[in-house]
Each structure stands twice: as structure tokens, then as C-alpha cells.
N, C-alpha and C positions, 0 to 999 in steps of 0.2 A: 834335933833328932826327928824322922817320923818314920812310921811305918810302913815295911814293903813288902812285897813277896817276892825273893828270890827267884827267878826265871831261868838260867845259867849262869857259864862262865864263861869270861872273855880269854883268847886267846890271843897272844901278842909275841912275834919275836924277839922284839928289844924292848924292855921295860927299863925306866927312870932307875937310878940306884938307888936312892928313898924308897923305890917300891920293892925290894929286895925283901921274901919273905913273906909277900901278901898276894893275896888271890884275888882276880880282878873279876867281880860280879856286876850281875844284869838285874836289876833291879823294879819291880812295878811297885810305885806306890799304891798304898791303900790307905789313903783320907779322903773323908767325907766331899773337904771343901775344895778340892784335888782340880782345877779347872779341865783335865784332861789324863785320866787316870789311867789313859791307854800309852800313854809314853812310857819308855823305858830310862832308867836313868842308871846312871854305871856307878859302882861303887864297890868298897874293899873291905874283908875281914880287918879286923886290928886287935 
């Protein structure tokens, strides 16, 4: 687990059917030791 600030959302026309149900987010982390904390990293409610 770490922590992130939410930035948006992704939008996608065909999603996995395991992803059926979940909201595909845009993610900045926010840790300390974060080698580059200006990356975005995608990720889903659940």
C-alpha cells in the first residue's frame, strides 16, 4: 500500500472484464522516499 493523490480518471473504451465495476484512476504518489514523485501511476477503486 502507499499513498497518493488522486489526479483524475482514466478513460478507456474496452476495459478487461475483471475490471467490470471499477474506476480506473491516475494516481501521484506522495512518499517521502518516492525516487520521482512526479510520475503518475494508474490505479482502481475496489
Amino acid at each position: 500500500m502507499f499513498l497518493a493523490k488522486v489526479e483524475g480518471s482514466v478513460v478507456a473504451t474496452k476495459k478487461d472484464e475483471g475490471m467490470s465495476g471499477r474506476k480506473l484512476l491516475l494516481l501521484r504518489p506522495m512518499l517521502v522516499d518516492d525516487k520521482d514523485p512526479s510520475k503518475f501511476k494508474p490505479g482502481s477503486n475496489t
